[in-house]
N, C-alpha and C positions, 0 to 999 in steps of 0.2 A: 755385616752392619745391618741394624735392624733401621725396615722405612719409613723416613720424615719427609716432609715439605716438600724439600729442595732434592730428594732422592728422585735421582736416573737409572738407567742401562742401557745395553743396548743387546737385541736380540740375536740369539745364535740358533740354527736348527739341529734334531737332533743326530740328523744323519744326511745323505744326498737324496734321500727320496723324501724326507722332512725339511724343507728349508725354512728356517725364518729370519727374518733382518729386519731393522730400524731397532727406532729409539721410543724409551717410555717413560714416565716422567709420574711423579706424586703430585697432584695438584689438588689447588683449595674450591671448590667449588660457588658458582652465584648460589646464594642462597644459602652457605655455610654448609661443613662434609666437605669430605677429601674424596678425591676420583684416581685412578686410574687413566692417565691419557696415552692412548697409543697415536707415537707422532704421524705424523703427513709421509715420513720413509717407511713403515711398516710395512711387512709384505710377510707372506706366510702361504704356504701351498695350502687349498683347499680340501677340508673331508669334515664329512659328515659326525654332524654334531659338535661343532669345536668351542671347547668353553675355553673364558678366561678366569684366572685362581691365580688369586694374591697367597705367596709359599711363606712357609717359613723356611725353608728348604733354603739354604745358602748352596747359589752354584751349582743349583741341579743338572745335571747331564745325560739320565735316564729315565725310565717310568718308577724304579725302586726310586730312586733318592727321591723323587716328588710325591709317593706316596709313602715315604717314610713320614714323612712330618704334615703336620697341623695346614691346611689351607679355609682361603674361603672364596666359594663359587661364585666371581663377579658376574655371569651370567652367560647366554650362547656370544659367540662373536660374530660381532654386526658385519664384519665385511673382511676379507680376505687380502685385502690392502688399506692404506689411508689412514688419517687421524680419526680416532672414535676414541670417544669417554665413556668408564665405569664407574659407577657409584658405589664407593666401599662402604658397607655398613655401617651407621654410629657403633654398632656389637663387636664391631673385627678390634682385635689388635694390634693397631699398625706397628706399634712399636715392636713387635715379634716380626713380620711382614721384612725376606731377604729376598725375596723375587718374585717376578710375573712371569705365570706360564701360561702356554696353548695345551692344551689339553684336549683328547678326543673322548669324549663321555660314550662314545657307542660303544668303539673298540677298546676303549683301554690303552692308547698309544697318546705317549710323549711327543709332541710336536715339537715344542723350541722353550726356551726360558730367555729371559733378563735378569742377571745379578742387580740388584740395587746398591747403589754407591751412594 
């Protein structure tokens, strides 16, 4: 299902030494723009350099499926737990946009995704 409005997930990691969990949400922005909200349950083990990327990638589950398809770099991630917003680009197209992943820009490693519903 490609991302609108009212599109959620909720976060899975991608192994036991990757964990992540909570919930993310598309929302409308003050100011007009769509964000990225990761909820007040998010939690995600920490490593260096971890971006958040809006996928097209439906249901990604390792670092191939997520680097098989089109993303876009919503920027470093502010915090290792807790509610934090990203601002999707007027440029992105959400309507392609099937999930939100953690991504490690140093390494190369798959952290965790949310399917959007």
């Amino acid at each position: 299902m490609a991302a609108e409005l009212s599109s959620t997930g909720q976060f899975r990691g991608a192994d036991s030494s990757h964990p992540a969990s909570g919930g993310v949400e598309i929302v409308k922005l003050k100011g007009g723009g769509l964000g990225v909200k990761l909820k007040g349950d998010f939690k995600v083990r920490g490593g260096p350099d971890l971006r958040v990327w809006l996928s097209d990638a439906s249901n990604p589950r390792n670092g191939r499926a997520v680097r098989s398809k089109d993303y876009v770099d919503l920027g470093r991630l502010k915090s290792s737990s807790g509610e934090q917003i990203y601002r999707i680009p007027a440029s992105a197209d959400v309507a392609d946009a099937n999930s939100v992943v953690i991504w490690c820009r140093a390494f190369g490693v798959f952290f965790g995704s949310a399917t959007l519903k």
